[in-house]
N, C-alpha and C positions, 0 to 999 in steps of 0.2 A: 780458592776463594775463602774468604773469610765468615762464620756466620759468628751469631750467636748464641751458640747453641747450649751453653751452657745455664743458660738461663732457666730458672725454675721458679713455682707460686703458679698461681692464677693465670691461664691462659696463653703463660709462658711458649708453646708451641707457635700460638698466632705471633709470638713478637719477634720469630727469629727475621735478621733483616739481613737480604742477601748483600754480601761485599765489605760490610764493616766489620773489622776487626776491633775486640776491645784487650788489649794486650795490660791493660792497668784497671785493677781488679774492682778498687776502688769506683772508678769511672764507671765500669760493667755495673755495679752495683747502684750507683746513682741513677743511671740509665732504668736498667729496671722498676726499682721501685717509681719514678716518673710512669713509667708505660703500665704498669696497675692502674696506678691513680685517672690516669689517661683512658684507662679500656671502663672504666666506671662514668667516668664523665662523658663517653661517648654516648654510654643506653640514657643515662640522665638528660642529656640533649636532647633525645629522638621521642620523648616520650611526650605523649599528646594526651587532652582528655577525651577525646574520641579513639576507639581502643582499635577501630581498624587501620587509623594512622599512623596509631603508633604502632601495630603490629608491621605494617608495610614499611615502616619507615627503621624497623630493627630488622629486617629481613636480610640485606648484606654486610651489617654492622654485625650481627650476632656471625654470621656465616666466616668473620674471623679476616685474615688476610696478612699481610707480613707487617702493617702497620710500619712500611719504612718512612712516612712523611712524618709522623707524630716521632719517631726515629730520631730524625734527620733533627727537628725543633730541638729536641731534647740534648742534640748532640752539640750542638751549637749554642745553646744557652750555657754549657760553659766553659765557652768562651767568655764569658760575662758571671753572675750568679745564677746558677741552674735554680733556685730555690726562692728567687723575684715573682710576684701573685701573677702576672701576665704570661707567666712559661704554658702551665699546664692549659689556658686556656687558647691560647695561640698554637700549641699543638692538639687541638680539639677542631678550632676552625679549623684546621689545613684538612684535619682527615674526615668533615662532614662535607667540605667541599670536593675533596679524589672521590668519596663515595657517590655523590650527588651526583659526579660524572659519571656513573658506571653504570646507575639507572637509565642515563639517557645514551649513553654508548651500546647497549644491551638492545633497547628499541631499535636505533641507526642500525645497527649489525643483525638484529634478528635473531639474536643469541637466544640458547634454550638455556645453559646452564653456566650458573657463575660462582666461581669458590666453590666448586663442588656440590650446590644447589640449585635448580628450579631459578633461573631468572624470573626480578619480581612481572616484566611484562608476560613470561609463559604461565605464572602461576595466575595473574589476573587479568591484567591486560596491557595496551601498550600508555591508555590515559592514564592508567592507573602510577604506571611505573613513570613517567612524565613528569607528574604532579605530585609524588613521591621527590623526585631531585627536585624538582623545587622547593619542596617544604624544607628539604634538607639545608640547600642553598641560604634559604631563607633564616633558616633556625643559625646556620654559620654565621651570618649577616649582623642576626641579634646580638651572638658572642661579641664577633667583633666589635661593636658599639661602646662595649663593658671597656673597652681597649683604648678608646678613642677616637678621632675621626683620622688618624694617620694610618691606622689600622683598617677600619671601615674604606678607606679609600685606596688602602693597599690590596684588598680582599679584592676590591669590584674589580680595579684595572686589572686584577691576575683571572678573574673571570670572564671577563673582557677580553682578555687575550686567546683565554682558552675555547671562545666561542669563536673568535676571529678565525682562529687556528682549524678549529671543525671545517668553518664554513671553508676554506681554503684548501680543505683534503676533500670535503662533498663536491666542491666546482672543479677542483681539477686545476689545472696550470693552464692562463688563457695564453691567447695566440703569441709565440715568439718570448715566452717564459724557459728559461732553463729548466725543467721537471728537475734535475738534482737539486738544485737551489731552489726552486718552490717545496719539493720536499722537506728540504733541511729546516726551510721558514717553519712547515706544518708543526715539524719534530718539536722548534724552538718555543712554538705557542703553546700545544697541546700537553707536553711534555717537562720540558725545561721549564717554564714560566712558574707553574705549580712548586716544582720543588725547588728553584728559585727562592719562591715566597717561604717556604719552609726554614730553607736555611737565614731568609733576613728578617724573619719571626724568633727564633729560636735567640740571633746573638741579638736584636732590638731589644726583645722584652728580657734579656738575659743583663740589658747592662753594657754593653760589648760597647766601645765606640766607634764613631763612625767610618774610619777607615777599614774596620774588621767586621762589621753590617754590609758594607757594599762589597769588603772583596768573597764574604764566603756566599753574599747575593750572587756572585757575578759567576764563584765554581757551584753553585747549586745548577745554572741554568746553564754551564756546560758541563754537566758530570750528568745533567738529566738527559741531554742529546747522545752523550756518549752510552749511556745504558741502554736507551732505544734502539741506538743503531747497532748496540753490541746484540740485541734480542734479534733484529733482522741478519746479522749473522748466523746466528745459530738456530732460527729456522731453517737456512738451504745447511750449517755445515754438520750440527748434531744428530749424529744418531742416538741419541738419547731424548730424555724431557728433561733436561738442564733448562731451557726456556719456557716451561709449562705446555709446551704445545706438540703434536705431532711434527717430525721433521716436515718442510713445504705445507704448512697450513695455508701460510699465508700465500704462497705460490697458486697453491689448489683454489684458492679464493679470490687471486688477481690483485691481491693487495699491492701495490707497487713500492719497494722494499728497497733499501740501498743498493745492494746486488745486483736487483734487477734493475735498476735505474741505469747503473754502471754498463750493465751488458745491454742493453739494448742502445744506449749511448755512445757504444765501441763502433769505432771503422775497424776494425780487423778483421782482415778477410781469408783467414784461414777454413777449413771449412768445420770445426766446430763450433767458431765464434758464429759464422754464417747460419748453420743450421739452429745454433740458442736462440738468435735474434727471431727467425721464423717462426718459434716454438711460442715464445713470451711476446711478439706482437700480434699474437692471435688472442688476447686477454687471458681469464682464468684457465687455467688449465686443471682440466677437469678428468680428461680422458686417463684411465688408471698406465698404461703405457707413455703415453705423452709426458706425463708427470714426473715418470721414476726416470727418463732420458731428460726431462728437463734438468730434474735436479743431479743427475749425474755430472752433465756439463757443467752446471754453473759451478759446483763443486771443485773442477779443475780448471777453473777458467779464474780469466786475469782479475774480472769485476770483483770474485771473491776476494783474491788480495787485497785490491784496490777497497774493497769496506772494511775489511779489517787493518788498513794503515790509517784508515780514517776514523775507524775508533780511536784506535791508540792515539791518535792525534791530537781530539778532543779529551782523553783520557790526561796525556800529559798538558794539557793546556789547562786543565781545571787544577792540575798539583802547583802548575807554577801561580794558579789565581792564588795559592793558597800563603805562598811565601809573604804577606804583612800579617797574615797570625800569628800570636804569642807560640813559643815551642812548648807546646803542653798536652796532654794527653787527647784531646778534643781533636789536637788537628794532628795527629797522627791517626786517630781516628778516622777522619776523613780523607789521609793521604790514603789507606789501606783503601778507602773506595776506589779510587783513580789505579790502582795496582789489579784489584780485582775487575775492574770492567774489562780494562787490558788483559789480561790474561784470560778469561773464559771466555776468547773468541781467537784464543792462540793453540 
């Protein structure tokens, strides 16, 4: 996989951004100094003249994070003029908007700790942290205004989508729903839509024309599914924290995960397949034994493969979105995405 890692200044640790490679030094360098300018205009945002909002509302902005959507804006602007007044502030909306989700993601989930810190609902409460993503939301909202109303209207539908997307993983898949295809829908709203929007911020306000706005729209919001579904991989396959998480969190949690989708969706009647399916249609699996046989199976079981040709899938389908871009450093940039999501579930 490819990071950033060379990247140095200010803050430089939060901006490494997993998967992109910058092979042309120049570019690296452009990118950078963007994501300073960017991690300043974010506390600039959040800042209110009532000192405990705006204390609450720098609470997982300060706590840092890979900064890959303000990333992604920068990467794609040029494709157009990286250096056009609407770049920096359209990757400012994108990432008060991921943060504003993770206030209210935090609540849904019950989470204690986020980036290494005290979620804002454990340190105050859960209206607190609510009405925090909103203000956030809201402050995004304002930027985008400065932008236009193509902008302003591009923000809400991708807001829109990603509420739709929630509400559609909290209900569940109604009667006589495919659950892999309701899932993949959730993936596309919650997931893909967002960084969609990133990628057709980045080349819009960068200058790009229009057939180079809609095709890196179109690989933003499958290279966003293909990441997601590469992280439910490597919940059941890593033994490491390559994915931030203990191996089977989301197992242990019931979270219903590609894999698992796959394997309880199997008729095969051998009697490993038979005994996974009994193990994962009893919900979370909690029990410390239960869990480490669950993930054994699923480990050597078909569904794994079967989620990892489905990355790769969506992987090479976002390279081929990428074939109406100019051949320049930007979009080898984004080809090294599509290379690295593929691989770190190989």
């Amino acid at each position: 996989m490819g990071y950033v890692a060379s990247m140095r200044g200010p803050g430089a640790g939060r901006l490494t951004a997993l998967g992109i490679s910058f092979h042309d030094p120049v570019l690296e360098a452009s990118i950078q100094r963007m994501l300073t300018v960017v991690e300043s205009a974010l506390r600039e945002a959040v800042r209110s003249a009532d000192g405990f909002v705006a204390e609450a509302a720098r609470h997982l902005v300060d706590a840092g994070g890979k900064r890959f959507r303000p990333m992604l804006v920068a990467v794609c602007a040029h494709l157009g003029d990286p250096s056009a007044p609407g770049v920096i502030p359209a990757a400012v909306i994108m990432e008060l908007t991921h943060v504003a989700t993770l206030y209210h993601d935090d609540v849904m989930d019950e989470a204690d700790v986020r980036r290494g810190a005290p979620t804002a609902n454990s340190r105050w409460s859960n209206s607190v942290a609510i009405l925090v993503g909103d203000y956030l939301f809201a402050r995004a909202a304002d930027l985008a205004a400065d932008l236009g109303p193509e902008a302003v209207r591009t923000q809400a539908r991708t807001f829109a989508r990603l509420v739709h997307g929630q509400i559609a993983e909290t209900v569940g898949p109604r009667p006589g729903d495919d659950p892999v295809a309701h899932y993949l829908r959730v993936v596309a709203a919650k997931t893909g839509s967002l960084i969609a929007t990133c990628a057709r911020f980045g080349a819009r306000f960068g200058g790009a024309s229009p057939d180079v706005v809609e095709a890196v729209a179109s690989y933003g919001e499958t290279i966003g599914l293909a990441f997601q579904l590469s992280d439910d991989v490597l919940d059941i396959a890593s033994e490491s924290t390559i994915s931030g998480k203990t191996a089977g969190t989301d197992l242990r949690e019931g979270v219903p995960t590609l894999p698992v989708l796959y394997a309880l969706a199997s008729d095969e009647r051998d009697t490993a397949s038979v005994r996974l399916r009994e193990i994962l249609g009893g919900g979370p699996v909690t029990d410390d034994q239960l869990h480490a046989e669950a993930l054994g199976l699923l480990r050597e079981s078909a569904a794994l493969k079967r989620a990892r040709e489905t990355v790769w899938t969506y992987a090479e389908d976002a390279r081929a979105k990428l074939a109406a871009l100019p051949d320049v450093p930007a979009r080898r940039a984004l080809e090294s995405l599509c290379t690295a999501v593929a691989d770190r579930t190989s």
